[in-house]
Gaussian input, Z-matrix of N, CA and C with variables (Angstrom, degrees):
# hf/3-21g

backbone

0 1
 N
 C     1     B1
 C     2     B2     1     A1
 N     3     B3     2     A2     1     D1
 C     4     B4     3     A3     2     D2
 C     5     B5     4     A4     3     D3
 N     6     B6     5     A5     4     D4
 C     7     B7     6     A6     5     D5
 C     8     B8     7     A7     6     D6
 N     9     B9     8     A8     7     D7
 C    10    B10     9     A9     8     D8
 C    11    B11    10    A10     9     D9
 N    12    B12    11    A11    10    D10
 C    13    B13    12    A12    11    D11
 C    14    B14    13    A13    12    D12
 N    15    B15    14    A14    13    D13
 C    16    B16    15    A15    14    D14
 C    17    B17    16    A16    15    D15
 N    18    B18    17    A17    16    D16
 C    19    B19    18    A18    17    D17
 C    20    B20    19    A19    18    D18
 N    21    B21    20    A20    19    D19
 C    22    B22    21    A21    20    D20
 C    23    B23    22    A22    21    D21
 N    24    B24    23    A23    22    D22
 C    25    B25    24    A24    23    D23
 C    26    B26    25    A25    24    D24
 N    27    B27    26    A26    25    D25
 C    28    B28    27    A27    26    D26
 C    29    B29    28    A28    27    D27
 N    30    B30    29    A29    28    D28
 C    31    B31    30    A30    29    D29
 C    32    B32    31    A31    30    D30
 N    33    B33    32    A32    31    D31
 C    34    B34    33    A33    32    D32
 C    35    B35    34    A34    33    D33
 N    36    B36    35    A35    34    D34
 C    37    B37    36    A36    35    D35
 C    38    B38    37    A37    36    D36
 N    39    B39    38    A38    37    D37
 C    40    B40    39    A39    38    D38
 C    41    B41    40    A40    39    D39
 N    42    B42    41    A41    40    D40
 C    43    B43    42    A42    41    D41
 C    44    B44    43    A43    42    D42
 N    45    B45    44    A44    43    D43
 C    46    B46    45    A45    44    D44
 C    47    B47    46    A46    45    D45
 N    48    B48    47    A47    46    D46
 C    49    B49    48    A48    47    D47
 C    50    B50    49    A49    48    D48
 N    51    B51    50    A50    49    D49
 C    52    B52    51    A51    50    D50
 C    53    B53    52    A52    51    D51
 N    54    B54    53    A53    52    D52
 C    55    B55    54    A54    53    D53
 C    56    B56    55    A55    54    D54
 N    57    B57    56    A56    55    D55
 C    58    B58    57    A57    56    D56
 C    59    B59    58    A58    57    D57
 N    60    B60    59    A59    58    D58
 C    61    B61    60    A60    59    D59
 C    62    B62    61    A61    60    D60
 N    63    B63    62    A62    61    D61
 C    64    B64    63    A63    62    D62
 C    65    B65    64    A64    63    D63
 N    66    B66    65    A65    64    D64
 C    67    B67    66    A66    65    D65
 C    68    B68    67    A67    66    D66
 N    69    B69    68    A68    67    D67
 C    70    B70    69    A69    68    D68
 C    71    B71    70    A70    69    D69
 N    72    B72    71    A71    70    D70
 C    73    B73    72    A72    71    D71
 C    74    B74    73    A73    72    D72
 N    75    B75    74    A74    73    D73
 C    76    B76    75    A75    74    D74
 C    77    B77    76    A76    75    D75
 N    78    B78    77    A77    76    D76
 C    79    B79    78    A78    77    D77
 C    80    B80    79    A79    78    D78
 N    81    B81    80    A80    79    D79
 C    82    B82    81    A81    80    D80
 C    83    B83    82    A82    81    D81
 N    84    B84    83    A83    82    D82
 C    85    B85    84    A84    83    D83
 C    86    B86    85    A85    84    D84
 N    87    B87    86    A86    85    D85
 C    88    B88    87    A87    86    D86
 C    89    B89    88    A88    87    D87
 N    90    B90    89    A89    88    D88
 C    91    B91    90    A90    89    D89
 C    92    B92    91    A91    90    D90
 N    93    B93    92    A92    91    D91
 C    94    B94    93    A93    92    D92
 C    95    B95    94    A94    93    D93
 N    96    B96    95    A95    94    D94
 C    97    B97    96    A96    95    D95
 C    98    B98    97    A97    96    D96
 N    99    B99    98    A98    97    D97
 C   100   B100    99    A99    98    D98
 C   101   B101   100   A100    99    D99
 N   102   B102   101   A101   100   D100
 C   103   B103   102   A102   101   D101
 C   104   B104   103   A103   102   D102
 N   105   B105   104   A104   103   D103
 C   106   B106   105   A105   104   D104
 C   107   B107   106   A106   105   D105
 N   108   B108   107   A107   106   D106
 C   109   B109   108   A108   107   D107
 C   110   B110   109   A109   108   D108
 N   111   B111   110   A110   109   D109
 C   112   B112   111   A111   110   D110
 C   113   B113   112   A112   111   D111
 N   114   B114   113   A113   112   D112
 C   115   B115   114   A114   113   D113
 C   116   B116   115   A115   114   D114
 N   117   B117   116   A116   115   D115
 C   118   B118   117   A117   116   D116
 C   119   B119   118   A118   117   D117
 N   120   B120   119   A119   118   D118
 C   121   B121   120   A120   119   D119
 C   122   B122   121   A121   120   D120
 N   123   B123   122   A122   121   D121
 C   124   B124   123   A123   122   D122
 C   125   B125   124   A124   123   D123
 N   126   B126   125   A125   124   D124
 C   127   B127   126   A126   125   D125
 C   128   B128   127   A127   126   D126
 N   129   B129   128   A128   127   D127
 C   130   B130   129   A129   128   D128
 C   131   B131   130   A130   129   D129
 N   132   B132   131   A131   130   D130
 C   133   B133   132   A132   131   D131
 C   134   B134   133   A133   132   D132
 N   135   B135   134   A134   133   D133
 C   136   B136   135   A135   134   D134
 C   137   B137   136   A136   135   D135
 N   138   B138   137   A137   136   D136
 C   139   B139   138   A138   137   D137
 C   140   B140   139   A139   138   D138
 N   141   B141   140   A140   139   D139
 C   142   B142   141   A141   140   D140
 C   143   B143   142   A142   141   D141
 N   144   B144   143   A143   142   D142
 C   145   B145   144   A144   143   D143
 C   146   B146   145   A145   144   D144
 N   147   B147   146   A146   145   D145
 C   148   B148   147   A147   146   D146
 C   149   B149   148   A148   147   D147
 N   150   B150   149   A149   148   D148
 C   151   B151   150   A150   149   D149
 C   152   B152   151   A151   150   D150
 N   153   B153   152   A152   151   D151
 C   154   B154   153   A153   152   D152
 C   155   B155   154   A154   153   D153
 N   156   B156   155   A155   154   D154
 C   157   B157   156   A156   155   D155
 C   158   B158   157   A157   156   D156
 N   159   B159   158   A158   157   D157
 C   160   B160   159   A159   158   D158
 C   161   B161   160   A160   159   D159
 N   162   B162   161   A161   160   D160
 C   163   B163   162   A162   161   D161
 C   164   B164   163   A163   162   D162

   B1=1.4480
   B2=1.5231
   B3=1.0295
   B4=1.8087
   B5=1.3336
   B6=1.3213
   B7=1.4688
   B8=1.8454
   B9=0.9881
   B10=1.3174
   B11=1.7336
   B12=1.5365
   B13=1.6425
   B14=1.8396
   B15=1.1318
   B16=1.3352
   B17=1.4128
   B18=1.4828
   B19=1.4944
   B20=1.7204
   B21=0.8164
   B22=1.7010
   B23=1.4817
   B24=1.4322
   B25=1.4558
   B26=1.6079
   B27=1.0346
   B28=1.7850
   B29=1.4759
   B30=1.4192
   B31=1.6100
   B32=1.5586
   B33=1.4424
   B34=1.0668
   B35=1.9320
   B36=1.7177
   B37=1.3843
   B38=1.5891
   B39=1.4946
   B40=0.8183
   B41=1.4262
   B42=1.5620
   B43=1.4222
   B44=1.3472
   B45=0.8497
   B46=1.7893
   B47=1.6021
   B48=0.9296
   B49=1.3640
   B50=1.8556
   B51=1.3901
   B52=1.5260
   B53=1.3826
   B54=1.6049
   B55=1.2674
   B56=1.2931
   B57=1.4552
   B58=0.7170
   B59=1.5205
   B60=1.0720
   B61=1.8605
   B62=1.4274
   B63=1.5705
   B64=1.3996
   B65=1.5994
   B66=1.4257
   B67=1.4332
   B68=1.4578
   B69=1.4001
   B70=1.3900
   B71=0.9186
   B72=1.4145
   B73=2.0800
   B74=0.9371
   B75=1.3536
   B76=1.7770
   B77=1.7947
   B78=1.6666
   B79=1.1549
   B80=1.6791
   B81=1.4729
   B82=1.2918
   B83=1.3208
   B84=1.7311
   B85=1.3726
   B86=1.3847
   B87=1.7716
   B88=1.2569
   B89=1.1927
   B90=1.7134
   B91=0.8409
   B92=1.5710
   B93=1.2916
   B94=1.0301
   B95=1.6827
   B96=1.8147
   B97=1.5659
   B98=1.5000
   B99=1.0932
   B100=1.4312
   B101=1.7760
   B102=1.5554
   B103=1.4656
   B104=2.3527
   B105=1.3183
   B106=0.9952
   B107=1.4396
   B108=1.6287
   B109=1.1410
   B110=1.5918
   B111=1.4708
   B112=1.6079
   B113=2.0506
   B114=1.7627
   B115=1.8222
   B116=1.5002
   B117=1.0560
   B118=1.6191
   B119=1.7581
   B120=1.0355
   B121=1.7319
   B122=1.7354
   B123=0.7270
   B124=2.1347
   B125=1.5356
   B126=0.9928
   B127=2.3906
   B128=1.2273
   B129=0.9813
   B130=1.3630
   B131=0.9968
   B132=1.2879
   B133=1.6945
   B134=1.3164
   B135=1.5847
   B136=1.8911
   B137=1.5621
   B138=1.5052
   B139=1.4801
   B140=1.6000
   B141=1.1920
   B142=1.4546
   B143=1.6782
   B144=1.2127
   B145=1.2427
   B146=1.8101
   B147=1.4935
   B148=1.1896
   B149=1.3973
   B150=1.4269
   B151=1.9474
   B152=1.7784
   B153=0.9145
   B154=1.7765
   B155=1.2292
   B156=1.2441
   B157=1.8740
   B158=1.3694
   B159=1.3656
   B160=1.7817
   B161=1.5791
   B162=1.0983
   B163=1.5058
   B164=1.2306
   A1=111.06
   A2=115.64
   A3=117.89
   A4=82.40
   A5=162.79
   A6=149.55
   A7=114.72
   A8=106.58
   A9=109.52
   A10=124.82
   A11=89.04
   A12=96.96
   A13=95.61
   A14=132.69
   A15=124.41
   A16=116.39
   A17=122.71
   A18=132.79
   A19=90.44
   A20=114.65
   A21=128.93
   A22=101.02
   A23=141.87
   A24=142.65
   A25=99.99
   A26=94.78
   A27=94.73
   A28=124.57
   A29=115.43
   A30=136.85
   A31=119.32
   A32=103.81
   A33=97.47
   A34=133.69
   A35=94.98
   A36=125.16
   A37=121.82
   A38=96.61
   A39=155.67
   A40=118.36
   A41=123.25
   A42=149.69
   A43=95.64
   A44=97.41
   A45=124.69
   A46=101.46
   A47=119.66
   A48=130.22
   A49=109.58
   A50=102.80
   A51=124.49
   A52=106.11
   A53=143.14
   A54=138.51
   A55=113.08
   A56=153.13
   A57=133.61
   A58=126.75
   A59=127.21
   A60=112.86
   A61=115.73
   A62=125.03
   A63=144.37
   A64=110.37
   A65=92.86
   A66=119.00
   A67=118.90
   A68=125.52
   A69=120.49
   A70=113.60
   A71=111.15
   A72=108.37
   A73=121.92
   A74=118.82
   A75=135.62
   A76=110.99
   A77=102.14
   A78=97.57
   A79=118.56
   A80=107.29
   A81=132.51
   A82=125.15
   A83=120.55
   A84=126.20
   A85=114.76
   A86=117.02
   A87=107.59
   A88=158.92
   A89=100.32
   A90=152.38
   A91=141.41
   A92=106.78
   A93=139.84
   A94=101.89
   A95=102.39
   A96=108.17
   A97=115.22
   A98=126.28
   A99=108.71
   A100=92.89
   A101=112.06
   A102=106.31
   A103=114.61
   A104=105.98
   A105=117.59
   A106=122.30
   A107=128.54
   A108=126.34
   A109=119.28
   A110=104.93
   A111=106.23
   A112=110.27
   A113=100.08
   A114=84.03
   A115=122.02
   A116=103.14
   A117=115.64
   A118=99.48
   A119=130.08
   A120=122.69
   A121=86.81
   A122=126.68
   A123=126.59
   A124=101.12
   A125=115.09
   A126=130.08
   A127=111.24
   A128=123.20
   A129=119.86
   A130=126.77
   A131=147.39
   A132=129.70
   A133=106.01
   A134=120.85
   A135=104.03
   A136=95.14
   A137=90.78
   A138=118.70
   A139=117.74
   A140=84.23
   A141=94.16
   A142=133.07
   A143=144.07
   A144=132.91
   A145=107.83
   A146=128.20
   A147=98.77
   A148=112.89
   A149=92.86
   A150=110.92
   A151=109.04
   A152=101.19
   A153=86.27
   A154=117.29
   A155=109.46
   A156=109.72
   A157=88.70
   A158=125.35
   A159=108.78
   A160=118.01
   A161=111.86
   A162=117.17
   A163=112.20
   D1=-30.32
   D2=-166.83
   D3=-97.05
   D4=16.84
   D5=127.51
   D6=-64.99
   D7=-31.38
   D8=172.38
   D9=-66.33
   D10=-35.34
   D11=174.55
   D12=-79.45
   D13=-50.30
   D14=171.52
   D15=-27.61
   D16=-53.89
   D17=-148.41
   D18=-93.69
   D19=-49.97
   D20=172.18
   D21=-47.09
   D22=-68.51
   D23=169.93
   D24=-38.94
   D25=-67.26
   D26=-162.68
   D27=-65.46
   D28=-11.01
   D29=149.22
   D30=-55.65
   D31=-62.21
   D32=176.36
   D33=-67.99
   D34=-24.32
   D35=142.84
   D36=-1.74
   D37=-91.70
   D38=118.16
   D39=24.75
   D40=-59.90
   D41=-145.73
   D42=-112.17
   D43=-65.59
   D44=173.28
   D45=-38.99
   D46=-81.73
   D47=-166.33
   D48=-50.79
   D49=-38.07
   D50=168.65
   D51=-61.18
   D52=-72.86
   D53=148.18
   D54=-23.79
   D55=-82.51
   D56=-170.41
   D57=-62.56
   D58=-36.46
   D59=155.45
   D60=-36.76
   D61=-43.02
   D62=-172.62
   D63=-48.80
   D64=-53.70
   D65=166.90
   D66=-60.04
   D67=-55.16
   D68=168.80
   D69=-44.62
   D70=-63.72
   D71=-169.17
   D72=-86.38
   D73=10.10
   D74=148.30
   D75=-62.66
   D76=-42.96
   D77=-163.33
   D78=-89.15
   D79=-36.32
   D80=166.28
   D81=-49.26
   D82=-22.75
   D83=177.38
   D84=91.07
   D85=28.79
   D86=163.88
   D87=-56.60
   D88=-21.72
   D89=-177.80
   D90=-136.55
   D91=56.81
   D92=-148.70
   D93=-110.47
   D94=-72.96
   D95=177.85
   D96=-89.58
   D97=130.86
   D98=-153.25
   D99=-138.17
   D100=-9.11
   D101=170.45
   D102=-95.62
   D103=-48.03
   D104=145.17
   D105=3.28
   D106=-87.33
   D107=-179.33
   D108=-59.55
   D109=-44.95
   D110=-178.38
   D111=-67.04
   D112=-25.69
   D113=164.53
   D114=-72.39
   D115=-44.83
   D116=-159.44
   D117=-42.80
   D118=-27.44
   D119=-171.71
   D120=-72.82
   D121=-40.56
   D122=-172.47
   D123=-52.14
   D124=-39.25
   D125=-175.02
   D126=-74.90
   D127=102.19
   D128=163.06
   D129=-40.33
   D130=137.23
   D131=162.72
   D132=-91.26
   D133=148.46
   D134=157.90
   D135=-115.88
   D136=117.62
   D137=151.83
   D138=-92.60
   D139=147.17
   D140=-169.95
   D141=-74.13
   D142=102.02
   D143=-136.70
   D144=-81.98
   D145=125.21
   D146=-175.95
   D147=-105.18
   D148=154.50
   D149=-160.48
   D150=-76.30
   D151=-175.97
   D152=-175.37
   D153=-109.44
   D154=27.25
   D155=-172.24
   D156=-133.80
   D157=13.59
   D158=168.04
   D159=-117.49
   D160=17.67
   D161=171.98
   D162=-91.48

């Protein structure tokens, strides 16, 4: 029985710690642009190709 109150603390632990990250990157603007990431794979980038005599 006193394992149950263990597993029960450390859940709620646990929960807590989960909410509060939730809260950070709520507050910080993690989630802010939310169309942005899913275009950007459609854009090509040009990177630059490197030649073999500059390494």
């Amino acid at each position: 029985m006193n394992i149950l109150y263990l597993l029960i603390g450390c859940s709620i632990l646990l929960a807590l710690g989960f909410l509060a990250a939730f809260f950070w990157a709520v507050n910080t603007g993690q989630n802010d642009d939310m169309e942005t990431p899913a275009m950007r794979i459609l854009f090509k980038e040009d990177v630059p190709e490197e030649k073999e005599g500059e390494r």
